[in-house]
Each structure stands twice: as structure tokens, then as C-alpha cells.
MIMI-767777 format. One line per field, with one value per residue: residue in one letter; residue number from 1; x, y, z of N, C-alpha, C in turn. Coordinates in steps of 0.1 Angstrom, whole numbers, plus 5000, padded with zeros to 4 digits. Example, Ala and Ser with C-alpha at 12.3 -4.5 7.8 and 13.67 -1.06 7.14 Angstrom:
2
resn = a,s
resi = 1,2
n_c1 = 5132,5128
n_c2 = 4943,4978
n_c3 = 5078,5071
ca_c1 = 5123,5137
ca_c2 = 4955,4989
ca_c3 = 5078,5071
c_c1 = 5132,5129
c_c2 = 4967,5000
c_c3 = 5078,5079
***
This chain:
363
resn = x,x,x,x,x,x,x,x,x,x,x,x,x,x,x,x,x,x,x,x,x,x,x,x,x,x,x,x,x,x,x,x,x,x,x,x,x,x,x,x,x,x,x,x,x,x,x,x,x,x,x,x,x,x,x,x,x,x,x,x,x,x,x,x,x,x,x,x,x,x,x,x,x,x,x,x,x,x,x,x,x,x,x,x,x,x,x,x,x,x,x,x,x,x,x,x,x,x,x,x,x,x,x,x,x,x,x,x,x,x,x,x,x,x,x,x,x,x,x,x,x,x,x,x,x,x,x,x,x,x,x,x,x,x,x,x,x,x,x,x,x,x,x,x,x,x,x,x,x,x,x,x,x,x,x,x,x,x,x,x,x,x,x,x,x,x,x,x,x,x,x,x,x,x,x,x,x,x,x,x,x,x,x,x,x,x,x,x,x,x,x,x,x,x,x,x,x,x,x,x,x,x,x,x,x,x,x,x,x,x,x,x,x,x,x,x,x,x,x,x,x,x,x,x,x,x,x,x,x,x,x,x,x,x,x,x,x,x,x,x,x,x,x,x,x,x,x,x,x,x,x,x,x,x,x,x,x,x,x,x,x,x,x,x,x,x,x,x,x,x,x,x,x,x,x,x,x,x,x,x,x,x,x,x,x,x,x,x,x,x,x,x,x,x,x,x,x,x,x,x,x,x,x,x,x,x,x,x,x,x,x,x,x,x,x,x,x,x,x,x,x,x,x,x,x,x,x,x,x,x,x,x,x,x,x,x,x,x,x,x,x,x,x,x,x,x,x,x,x,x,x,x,x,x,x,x,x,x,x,x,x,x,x
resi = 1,2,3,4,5,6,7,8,9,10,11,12,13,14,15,16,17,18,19,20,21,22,23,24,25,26,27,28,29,30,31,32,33,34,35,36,37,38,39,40,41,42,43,44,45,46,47,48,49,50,51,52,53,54,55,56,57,58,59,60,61,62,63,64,65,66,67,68,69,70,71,72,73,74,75,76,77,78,79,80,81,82,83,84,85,86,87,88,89,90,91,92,93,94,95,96,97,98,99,100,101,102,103,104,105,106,107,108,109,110,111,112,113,114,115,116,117,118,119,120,121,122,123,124,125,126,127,128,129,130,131,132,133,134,135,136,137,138,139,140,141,142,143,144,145,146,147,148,149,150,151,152,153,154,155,156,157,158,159,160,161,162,163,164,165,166,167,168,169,170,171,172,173,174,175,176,177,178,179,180,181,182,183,184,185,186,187,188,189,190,191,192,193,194,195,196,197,198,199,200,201,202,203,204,205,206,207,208,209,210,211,212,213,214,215,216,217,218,219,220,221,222,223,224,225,226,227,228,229,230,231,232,233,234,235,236,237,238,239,240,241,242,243,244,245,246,247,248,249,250,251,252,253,254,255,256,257,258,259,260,261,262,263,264,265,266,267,268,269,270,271,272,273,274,275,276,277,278,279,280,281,282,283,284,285,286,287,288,289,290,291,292,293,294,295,296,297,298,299,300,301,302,303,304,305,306,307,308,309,310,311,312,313,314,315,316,317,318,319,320,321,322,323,324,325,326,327,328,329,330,331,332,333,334,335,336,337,338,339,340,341,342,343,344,345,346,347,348,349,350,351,352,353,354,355,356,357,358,359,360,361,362,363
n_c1 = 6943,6923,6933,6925,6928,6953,6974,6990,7019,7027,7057,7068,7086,7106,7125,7155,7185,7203,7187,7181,7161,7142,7119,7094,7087,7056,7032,7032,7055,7067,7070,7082,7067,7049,7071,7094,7083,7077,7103,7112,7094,7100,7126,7122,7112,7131,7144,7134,7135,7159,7163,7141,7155,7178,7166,7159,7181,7190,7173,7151,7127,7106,7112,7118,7102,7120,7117,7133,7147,7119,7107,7100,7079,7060,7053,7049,7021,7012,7005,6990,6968,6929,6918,6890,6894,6907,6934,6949,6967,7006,7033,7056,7046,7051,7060,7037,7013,7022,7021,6992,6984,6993,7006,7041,7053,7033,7033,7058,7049,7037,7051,7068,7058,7031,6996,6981,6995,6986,6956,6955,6943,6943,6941,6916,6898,6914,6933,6948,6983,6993,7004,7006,7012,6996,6972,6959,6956,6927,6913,6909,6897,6872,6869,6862,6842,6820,6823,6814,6788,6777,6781,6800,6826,6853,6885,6892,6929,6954,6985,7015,7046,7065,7068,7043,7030,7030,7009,6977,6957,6964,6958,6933,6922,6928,6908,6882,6883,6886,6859,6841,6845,6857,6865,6893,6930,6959,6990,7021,7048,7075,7105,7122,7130,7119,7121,7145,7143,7146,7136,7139,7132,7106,7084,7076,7070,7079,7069,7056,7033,7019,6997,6972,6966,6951,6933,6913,6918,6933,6968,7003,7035,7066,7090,7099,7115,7113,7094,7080,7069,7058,7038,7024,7015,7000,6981,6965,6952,6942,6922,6907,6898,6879,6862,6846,6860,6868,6890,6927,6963,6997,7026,7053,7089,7114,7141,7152,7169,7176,7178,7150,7139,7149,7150,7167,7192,7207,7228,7235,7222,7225,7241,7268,7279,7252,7239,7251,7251,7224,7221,7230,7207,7186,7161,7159,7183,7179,7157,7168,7186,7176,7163,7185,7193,7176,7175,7162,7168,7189,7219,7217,7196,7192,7205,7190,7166,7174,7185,7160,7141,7155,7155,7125,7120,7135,7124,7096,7103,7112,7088,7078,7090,7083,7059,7034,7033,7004,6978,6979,6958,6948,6953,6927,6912,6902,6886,6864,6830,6816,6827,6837,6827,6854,6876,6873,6881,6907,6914,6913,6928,6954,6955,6961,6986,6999,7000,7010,7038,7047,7044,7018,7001,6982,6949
n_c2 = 0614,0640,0662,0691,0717,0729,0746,0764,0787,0802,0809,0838,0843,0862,0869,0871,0881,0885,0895,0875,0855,0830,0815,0803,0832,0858,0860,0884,0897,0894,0913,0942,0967,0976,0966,0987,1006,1007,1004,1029,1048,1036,1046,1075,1079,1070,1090,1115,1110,1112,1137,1150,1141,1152,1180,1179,1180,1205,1219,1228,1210,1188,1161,1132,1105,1080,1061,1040,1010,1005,1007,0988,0977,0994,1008,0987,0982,1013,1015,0993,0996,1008,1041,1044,1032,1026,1041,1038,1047,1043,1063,1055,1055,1071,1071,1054,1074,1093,1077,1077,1095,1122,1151,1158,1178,1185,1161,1169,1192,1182,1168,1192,1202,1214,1212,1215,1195,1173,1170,1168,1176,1160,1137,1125,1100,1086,1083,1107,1106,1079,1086,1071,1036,1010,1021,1024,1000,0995,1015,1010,0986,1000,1016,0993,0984,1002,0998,0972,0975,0988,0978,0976,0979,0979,0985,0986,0995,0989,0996,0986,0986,0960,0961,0969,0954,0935,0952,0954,0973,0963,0935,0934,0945,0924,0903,0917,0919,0895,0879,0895,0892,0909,0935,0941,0946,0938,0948,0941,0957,0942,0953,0947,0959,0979,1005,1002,0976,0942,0921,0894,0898,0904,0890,0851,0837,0820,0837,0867,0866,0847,0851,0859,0835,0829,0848,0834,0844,0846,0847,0855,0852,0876,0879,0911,0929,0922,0933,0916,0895,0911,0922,0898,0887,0913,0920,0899,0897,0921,0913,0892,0899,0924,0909,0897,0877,0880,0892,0899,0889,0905,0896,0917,0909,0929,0953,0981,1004,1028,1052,1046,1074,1104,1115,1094,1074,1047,1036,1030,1008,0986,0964,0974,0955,0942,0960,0963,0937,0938,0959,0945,0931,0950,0966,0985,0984,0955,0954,0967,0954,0931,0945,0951,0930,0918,0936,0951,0981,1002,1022,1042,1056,1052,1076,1097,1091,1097,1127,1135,1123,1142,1166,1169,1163,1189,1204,1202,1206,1235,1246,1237,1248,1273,1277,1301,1309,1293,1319,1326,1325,1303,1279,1274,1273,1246,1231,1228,1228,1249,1273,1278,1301,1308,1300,1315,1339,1336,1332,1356,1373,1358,1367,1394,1397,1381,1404,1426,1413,1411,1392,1382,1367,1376,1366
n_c3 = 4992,4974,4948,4945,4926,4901,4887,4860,4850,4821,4805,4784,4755,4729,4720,4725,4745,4728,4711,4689,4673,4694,4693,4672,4650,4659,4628,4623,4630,4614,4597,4592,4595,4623,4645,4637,4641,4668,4678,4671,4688,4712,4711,4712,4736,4756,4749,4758,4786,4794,4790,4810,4831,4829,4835,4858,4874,4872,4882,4865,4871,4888,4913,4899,4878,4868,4833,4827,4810,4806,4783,4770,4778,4782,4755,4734,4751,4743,4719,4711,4728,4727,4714,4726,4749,4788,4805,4832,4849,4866,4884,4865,4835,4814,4785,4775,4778,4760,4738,4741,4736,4746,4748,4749,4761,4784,4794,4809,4821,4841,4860,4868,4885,4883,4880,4857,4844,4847,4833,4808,4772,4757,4770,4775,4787,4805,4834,4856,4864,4890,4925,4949,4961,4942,4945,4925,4910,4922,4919,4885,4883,4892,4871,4851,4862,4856,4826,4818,4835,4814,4791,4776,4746,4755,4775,4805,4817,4836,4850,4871,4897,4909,4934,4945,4943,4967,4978,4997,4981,4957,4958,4966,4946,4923,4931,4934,4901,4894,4909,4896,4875,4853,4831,4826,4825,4843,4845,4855,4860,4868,4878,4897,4919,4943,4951,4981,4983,4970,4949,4955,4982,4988,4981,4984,4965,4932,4910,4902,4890,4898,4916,4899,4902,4928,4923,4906,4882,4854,4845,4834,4829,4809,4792,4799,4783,4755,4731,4715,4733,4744,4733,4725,4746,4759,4739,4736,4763,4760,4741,4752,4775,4761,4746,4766,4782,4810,4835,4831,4843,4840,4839,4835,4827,4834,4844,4866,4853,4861,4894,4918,4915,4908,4934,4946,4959,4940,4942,4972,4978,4955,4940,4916,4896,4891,4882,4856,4845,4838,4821,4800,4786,4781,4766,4745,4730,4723,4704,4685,4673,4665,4645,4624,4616,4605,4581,4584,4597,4597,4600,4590,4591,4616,4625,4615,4629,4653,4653,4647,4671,4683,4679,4682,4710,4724,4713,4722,4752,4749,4747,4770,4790,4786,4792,4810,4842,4863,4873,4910,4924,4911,4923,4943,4927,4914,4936,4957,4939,4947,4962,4998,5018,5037,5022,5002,5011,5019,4992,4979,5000,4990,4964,4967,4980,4962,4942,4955,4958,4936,4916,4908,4883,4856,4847
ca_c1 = 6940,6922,6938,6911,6930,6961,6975,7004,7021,7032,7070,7064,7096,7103,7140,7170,7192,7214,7182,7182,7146,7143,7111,7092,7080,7044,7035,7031,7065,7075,7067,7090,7060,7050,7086,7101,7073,7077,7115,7111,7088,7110,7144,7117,7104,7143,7148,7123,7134,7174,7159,7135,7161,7184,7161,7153,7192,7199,7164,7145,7119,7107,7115,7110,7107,7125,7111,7146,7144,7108,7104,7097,7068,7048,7053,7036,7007,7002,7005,6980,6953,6923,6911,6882,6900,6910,6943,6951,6989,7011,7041,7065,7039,7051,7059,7023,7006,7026,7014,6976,6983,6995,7022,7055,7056,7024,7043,7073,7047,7031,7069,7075,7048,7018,6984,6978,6995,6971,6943,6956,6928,6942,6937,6902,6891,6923,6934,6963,6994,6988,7019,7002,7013,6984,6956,6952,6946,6911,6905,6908,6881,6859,6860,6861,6830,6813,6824,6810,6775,6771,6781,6807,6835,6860,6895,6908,6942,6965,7004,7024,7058,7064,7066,7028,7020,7027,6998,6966,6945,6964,6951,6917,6918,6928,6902,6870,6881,6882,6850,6830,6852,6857,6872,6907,6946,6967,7003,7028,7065,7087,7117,7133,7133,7107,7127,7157,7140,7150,7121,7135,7127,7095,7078,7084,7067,7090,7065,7042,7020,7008,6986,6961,6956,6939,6922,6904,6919,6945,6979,7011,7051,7068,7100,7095,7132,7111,7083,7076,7064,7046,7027,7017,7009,6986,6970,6957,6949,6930,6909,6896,6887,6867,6850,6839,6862,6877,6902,6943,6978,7011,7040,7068,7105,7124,7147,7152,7179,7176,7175,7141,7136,7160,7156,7170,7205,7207,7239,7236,7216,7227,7253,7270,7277,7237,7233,7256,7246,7211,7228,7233,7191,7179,7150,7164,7193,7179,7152,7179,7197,7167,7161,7193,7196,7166,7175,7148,7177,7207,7231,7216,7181,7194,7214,7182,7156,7180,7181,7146,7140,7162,7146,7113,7121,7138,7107,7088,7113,7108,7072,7070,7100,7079,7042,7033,7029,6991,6978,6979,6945,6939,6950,6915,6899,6899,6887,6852,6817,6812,6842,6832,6831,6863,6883,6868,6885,6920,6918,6914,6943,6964,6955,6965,6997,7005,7002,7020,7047,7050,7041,7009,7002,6971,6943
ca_c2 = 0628,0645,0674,0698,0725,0723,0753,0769,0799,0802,0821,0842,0845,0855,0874,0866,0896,0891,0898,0864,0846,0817,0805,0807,0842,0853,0862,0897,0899,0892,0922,0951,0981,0973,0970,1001,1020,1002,1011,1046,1052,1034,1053,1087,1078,1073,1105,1123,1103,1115,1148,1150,1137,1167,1188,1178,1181,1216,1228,1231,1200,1186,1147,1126,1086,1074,1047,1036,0995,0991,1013,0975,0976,1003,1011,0982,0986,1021,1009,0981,1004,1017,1054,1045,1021,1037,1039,1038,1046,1046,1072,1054,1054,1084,1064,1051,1083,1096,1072,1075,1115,1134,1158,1154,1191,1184,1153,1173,1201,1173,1166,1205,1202,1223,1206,1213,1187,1165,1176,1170,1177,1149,1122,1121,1096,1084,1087,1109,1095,1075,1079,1064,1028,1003,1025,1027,0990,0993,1030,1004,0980,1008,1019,0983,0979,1009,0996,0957,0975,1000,0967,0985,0970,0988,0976,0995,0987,0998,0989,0991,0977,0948,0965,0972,0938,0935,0961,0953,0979,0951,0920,0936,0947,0910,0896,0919,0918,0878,0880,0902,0891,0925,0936,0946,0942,0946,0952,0944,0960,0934,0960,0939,0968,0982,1017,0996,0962,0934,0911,0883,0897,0910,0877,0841,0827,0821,0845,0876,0866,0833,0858,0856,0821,0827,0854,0834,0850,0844,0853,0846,0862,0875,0886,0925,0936,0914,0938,0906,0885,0916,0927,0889,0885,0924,0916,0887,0901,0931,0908,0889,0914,0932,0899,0897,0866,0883,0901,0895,0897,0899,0902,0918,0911,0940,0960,0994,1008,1039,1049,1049,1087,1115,1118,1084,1067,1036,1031,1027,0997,0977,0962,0976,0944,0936,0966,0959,0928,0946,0966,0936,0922,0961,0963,0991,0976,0943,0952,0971,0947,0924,0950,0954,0913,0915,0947,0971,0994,1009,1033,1063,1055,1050,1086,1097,1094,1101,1141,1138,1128,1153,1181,1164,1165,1198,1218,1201,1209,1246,1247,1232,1257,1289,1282,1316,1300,1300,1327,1321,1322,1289,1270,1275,1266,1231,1222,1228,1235,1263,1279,1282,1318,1310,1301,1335,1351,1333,1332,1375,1378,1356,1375,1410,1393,1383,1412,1433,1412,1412,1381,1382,1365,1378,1350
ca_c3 = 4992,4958,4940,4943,4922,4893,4878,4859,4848,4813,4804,4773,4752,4713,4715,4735,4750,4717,4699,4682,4678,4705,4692,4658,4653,4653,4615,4624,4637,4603,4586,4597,4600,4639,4647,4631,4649,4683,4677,4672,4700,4722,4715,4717,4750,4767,4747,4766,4799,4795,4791,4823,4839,4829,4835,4872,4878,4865,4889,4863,4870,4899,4913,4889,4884,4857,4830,4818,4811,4811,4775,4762,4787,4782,4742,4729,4754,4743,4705,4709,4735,4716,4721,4738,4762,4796,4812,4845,4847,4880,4881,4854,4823,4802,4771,4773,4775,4753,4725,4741,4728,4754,4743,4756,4770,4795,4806,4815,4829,4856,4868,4867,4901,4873,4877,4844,4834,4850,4830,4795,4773,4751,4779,4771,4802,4810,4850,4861,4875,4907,4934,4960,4955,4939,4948,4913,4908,4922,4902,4876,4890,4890,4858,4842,4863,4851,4815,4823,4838,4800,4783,4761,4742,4758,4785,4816,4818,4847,4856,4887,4901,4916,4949,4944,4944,4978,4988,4996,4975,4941,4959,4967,4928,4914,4940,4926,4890,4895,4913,4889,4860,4847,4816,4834,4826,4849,4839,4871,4856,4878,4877,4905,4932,4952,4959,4979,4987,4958,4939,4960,4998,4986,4980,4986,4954,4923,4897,4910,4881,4908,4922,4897,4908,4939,4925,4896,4867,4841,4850,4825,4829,4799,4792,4797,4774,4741,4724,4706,4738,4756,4723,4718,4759,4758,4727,4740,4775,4751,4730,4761,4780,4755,4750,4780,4787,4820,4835,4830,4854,4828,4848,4825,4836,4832,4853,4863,4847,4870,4904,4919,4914,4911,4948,4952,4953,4940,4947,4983,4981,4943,4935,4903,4891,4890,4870,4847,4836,4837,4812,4785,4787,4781,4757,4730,4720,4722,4701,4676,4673,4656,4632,4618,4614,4594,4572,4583,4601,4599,4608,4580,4597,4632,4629,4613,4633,4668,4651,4647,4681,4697,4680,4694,4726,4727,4710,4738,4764,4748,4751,4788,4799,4783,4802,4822,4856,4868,4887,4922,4929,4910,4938,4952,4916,4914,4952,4950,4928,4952,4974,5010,5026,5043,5015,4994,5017,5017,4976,4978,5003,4985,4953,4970,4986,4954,4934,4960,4959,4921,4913,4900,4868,4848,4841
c_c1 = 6938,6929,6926,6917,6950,6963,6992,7007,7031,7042,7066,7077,7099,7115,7147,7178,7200,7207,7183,7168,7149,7133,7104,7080,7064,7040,7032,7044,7075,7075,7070,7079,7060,7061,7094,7092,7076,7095,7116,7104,7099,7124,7135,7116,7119,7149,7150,7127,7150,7172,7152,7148,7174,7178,7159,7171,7194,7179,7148,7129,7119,7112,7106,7113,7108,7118,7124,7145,7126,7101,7089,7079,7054,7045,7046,7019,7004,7001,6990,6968,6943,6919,6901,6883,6904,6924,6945,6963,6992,7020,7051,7058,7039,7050,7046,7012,7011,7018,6999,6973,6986,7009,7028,7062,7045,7028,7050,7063,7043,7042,7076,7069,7035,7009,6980,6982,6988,6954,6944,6939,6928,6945,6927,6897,6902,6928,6951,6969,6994,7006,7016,7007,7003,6971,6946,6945,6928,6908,6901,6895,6869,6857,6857,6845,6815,6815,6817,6793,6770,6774,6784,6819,6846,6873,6899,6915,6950,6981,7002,7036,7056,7064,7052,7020,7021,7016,6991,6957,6952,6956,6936,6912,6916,6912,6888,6870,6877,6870,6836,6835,6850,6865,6880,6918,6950,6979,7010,7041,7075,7101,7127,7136,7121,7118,7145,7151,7139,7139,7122,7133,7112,7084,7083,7083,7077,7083,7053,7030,7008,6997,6977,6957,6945,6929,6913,6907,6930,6957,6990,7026,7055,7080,7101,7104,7124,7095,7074,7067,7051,7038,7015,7007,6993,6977,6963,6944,6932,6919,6898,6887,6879,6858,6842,6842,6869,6890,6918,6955,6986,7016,7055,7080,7107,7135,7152,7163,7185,7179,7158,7133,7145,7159,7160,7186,7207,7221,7246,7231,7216,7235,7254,7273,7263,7233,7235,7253,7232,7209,7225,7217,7186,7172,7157,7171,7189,7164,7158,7187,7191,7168,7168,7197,7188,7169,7165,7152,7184,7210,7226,7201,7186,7201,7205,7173,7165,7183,7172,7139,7150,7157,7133,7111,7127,7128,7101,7090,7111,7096,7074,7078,7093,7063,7044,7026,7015,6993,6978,6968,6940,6944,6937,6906,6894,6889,6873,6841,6817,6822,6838,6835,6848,6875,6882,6881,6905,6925,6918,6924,6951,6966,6961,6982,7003,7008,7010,7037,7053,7050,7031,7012,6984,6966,6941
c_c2 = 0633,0658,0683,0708,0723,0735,0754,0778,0799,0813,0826,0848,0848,0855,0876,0880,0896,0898,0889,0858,0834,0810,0807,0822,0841,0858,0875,0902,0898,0900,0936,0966,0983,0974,0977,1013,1015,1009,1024,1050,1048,1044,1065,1085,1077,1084,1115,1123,1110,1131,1156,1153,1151,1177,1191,1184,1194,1227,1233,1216,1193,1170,1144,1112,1084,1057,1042,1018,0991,0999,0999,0968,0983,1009,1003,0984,0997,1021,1000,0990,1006,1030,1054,1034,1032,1035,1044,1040,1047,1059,1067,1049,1061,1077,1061,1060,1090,1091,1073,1090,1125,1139,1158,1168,1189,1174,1162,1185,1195,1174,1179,1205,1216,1215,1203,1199,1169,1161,1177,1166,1161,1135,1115,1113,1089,1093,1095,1102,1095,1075,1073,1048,1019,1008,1025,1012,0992,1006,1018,0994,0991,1013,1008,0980,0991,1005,0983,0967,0978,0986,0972,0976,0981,0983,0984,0988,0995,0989,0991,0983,0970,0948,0966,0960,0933,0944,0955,0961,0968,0941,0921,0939,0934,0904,0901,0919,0904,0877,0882,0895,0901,0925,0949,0939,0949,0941,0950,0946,0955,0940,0956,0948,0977,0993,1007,0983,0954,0926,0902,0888,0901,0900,0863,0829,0828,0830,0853,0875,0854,0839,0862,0842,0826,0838,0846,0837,0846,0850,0849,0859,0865,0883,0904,0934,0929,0922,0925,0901,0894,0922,0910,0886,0900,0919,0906,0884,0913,0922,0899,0894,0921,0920,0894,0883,0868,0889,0889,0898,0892,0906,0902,0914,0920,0944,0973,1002,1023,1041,1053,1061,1096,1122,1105,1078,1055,1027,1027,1012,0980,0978,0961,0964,0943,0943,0967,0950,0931,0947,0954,0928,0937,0963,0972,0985,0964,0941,0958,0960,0936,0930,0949,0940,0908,0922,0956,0978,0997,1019,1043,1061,1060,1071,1095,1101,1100,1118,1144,1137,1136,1167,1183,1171,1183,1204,1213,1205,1226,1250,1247,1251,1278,1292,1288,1299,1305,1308,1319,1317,1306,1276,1269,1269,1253,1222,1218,1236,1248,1262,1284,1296,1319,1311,1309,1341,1348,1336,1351,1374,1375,1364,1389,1406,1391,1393,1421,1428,1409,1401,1374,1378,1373,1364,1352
c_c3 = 4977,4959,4938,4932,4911,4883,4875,4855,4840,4813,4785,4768,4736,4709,4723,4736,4737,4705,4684,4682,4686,4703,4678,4664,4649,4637,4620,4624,4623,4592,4596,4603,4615,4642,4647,4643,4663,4685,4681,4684,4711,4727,4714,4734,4757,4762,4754,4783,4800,4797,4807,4831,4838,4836,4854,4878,4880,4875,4882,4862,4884,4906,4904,4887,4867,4848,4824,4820,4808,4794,4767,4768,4783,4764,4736,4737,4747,4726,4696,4718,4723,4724,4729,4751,4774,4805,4826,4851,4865,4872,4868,4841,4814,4788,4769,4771,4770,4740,4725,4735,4737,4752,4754,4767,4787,4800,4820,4828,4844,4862,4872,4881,4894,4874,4865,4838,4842,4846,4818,4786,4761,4761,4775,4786,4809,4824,4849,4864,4889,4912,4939,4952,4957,4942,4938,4906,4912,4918,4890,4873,4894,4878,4849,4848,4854,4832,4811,4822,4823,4789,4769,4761,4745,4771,4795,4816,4826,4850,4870,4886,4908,4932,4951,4946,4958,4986,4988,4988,4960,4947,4961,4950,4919,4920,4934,4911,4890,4898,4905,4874,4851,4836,4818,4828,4835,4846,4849,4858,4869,4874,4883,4916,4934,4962,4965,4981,4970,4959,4957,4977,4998,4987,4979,4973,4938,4912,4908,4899,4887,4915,4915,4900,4917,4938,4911,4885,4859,4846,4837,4829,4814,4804,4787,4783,4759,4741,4718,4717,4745,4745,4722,4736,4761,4749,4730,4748,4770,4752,4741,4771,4774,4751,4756,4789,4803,4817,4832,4835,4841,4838,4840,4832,4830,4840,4851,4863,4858,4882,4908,4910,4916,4926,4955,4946,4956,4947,4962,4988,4965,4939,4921,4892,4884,4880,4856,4837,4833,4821,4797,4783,4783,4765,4744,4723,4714,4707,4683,4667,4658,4648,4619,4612,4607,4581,4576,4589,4598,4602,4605,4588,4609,4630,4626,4619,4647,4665,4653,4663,4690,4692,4686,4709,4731,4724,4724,4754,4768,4755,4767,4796,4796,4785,4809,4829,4856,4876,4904,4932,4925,4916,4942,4940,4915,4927,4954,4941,4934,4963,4983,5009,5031,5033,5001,4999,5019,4999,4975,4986,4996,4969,4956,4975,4972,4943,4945,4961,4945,4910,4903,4883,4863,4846,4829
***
């Protein structure tokens, strides 16, 4: 019997939970700039996230999905993106569209349940956040195709969780990027939970990155908690894609430090144990930890910039908490070019209902 077929699926590794090198670094890695800034963004971005997450508690913010653990995930991508590249985010991408430019108050206003913050004007062509799960894979396969036809040097790039890779709208996404060979990343964040179902009931194969095999494409795992392995794994994924060498699956490890969503309790379904040791693999520290073993941190830095981001985040916190709500009528603006007869006539009652009942905002 011939071997018609013979693949494998590289582990991508630079720094060990102690934050020790495991392999020789790459020369970039050896020059503190990148690092310091990947740092800083990191401990902003669970700034922002401890914040939210306050904020949802105390009424003022609506459910919200936590990126705690996967900072290491989404900071280098939005580091390494270029501006005219296109993101495709699911719901745990704040850190990422954060660094693509979107202020930290229009975050918080999306999560407040504001459209607006849907519509940042510094997205530029970058997609809202998808809940639906993987639908956004194939958004992505549509704009890499319209980026393929215009024969522009340019990447969509979309995430999800490892729950996502179980849908069909991901495997129809790997299946036509492979197909067309599009100039696509897709990002899977293997958090280890899919709401309460664990990695291992979810799938039977030992890596969710085997599913670029059968679609044709490049696939590789990396250790999600090491900036080092998922800067050298994207970067890679970038440069071939805009060359037009085809699309790319990276499947970070990570895990989610959180529960689902502040309307979810983890604790019914994961054992504290699991998260504990969670706890000792988690990308800040671990990436802290390097710094300070080199000399490009310390304590007067580290105490430093953690004022800096907290005044951050609180101005932003300000801002979001002191947007006049829209009027009421612009519910009806968005829907269509031209506003049927019937829904004229719902947007004027609701305007007279609202101003009698005192509500009214001015546009």
C-alpha cells in the first residue's frame, strides 16, 4: 500500500512558564525595544479588562467576555498588523483593536450595549465584533478574496476559540482559503474551554491546528503564554500571505483565565486545581519575568508604568461613563437607505413617547 500523503505539525516554543529561554532566541528578541512595548501593552490591555470587568459588576457595563490569559495572543498580532491590513476579531480581541487604534473608551462603549462603538471611526475597514461563533471565519474569506481579486499587498486576519473550530462556517473558511489560496490568518485562541465543554471532548485529534491539513494550508501550534513564539509564528503567517504564498492556521495554547463571560460561572464546571496551575503558565508574568533577567525591567519601571496605566484606563473609563446616550430615534437610523412608510411612523411615535416621558436626548 503507497503513502499517498505525509504531514506534520510543528510546536513553536522560545520561553518556558519560568520565563527561561528553551531554545536560541530569534535576533530580534535580543534587543529589549519590541519587548518593553509588547510588555506594556499587555499589562494595559488586563488593565482595561479588570476594569470592564468592574464595571459590568457594579451595572455599569453590559455582559462582557473577558480576554484574561490570551493578552500573549492578541498583543503581538496587533503589534505586527499593518494599517491597511483587515481585522476580523471575534468577541475576546480588545487588546488587538486597541493597538489597531481604537480608543479604550469605544471599547468599553460596545460592551456598554452603544452601537457606536461599533463604528469606531478609527477602525478604518476593520469588522466589528463577531458573537455569532466562526461566522466571522468566512467574513474573512471574503475580504481576503476581494484583497486576492485588487491584487493588493494586504492580510485579513481573524481569531476565534477553540470552540469555533468545531463549527462549520471555520471548516468552510479553511476549505475556501485553501482552495483559492487567499491571503488569510486565522488565529484559533485554544483557551481550553468552549463556555463549559474542555479542549479534550471537543475534538479527538491531538492539535486543532491538523485542520489545515485537509484543508491544503499551513497549519503550526505555538505556545500562546510566549510573545516570542506567536510574534515569530504571525510574522511568518503575515509575510506569506502578503506574498501571495497562501493562507495560515496558528493555534495558540493559552487558557482562560476567566469565566466565559460575566454571565458565566466557571466554577460549576472547572476544577480549581486546573486553574491554578493555569495560574503558573500565564503570559504577563511569564513574559516579566524575561525582562527583568535580562535588565530591561524593574520594580521603578514596573511601579511606573502600572500608575500610568491606571490613569489610562480611568480617563477612558471617564470618557465612556460621560457619552449622552443617543436619541431614541436612532434606532431606526442605521436599518435602511430609505425608512419605509411604516417605520416613519414608529420612529415619530417613539420620538413623542420619548420626549413625553423625559427622556429625550437632543441630536
Amino acid at each position: 500500500m503507497d503513502t499517498v500523503y505525509e504531514g506534520d505539525i510543528r510546536y513553536r516554543q522560545y520561553l518556558s512558564a519560568q520565563g527561561k529561554a528553551t531554545a536560541e532566541l530569534p535576533a530580534w528578541a535580543k534587543d529589549p525595544e519590541w519587548l518593553t512595548l509588547c510588555y506594556r501593552n499587555m499589562v494595559l490591555a488586563r488593565a482595561l479588562d479588570s476594569k470592564a470587568i468592574a464595571l459590568q459588576r457594579t451595572g455599569q457595563l453590559g455582559t462582557y467576555a473577558s480576554l484574561l490569559g490570551s493578552e500573549a495572543v492578541d498583543v503581538p498580532a496587533g503589534l505586527l498588523m499593518r494599517p491597511e491590513d483587515v481585522l476580523i476579531p471575534y468577541y475576546r480581541n480588545h487588546a488587538c483593536q486597541m493597538l489597531r487604534g481604537m480608543p479604550m473608551e469605544e471599547i468599553l462603549l460596545y460592551w456598554g450595549g452603544d452601537e457606536r462603538g461599533n463604528a469606531s471611526a478609527q477602525q478604518r475597514q476593520d469588522f466589528p465584533n463577531c458573537v455569532p461563533i466562526a461566522t466571522q471565519s468566512m467574513h474573512a474569506c471574503g475580504v481576503a478574496t476581494a484583497i486576492k481579486m485588487r491584487n493588493e499587498k494586504r492580510v485579513a486576519v481573524t481569531f476565534c476559540g477553540d470552540g469555533a473550530t468545531s463549527k462549520g462556517d471555520f471548516l468552510e473558511g479553511l476549505n475556501v482559503a485553501g482552495a483559492w489560496q487567499l491571503p488569510v490568518v486565522f488565529v484559533v485562541n485554544n483557551n481550553q474551554w468552549a463556555i463549559s465543554v474542555p479542549r479534550a471532548l471537543q475534538n479527538g485529534a491531538p492539535t486543532l491546528a491538523q485542520k489545515a491539513i485537509g484543508a491544503g494550508i499551513r497549519g503550526e501550534q505555538v505556545d500562546g503564554n510566549d510573545v516570542i513564539a506567536v510574534r515569530e509564528a504571525f510574522e511568518l503567517a503575515l509575510e506569506r500571505a502578503r506574498d501571495g504564498k497562501g493562507p495560515s492556521l496558528i493555534e495558540a495554547i493559552s487558557y482562560r483565565l476567566s469565566d466565559h463571560t460575566t454571565a458565566d460561572d466557571a466554577t460549576r464546571y472547572r476544577d480549581n486545581e486546573e486553574l491554578k496551575k493555569a495560574w503558573e503558565l500565564e503570559p504577563v508574568k511569564r513574559l516579566r519575568t524575561f525582562l527583568h533577567s535580562q535588565g530591561w525591567w524593574d520594580e521603578t519601571q514596573e511601579t511606573a508604568w502600572q500608575e500610568e496605566v491606571n490613569t489610562m484606563v480611568q480617563t477612558a473609563t471617564e470618557r465612556y461613563l460621560a457619552t449622552p446616550a443617543q436619541p431614541i430615534e436612532s434606532i431606526f437610523d442605521h436599518l435602511f437607505a430609505e425608512l419605509p412608510k411604516q417605520l416613519h411612523e414608529q420612529r415619530d411615535w417613539a420620538m413623542v413617547k420619548a420626549m413625553k416621558g423625559g427622556t429625550h436626548h437632543d441630536s
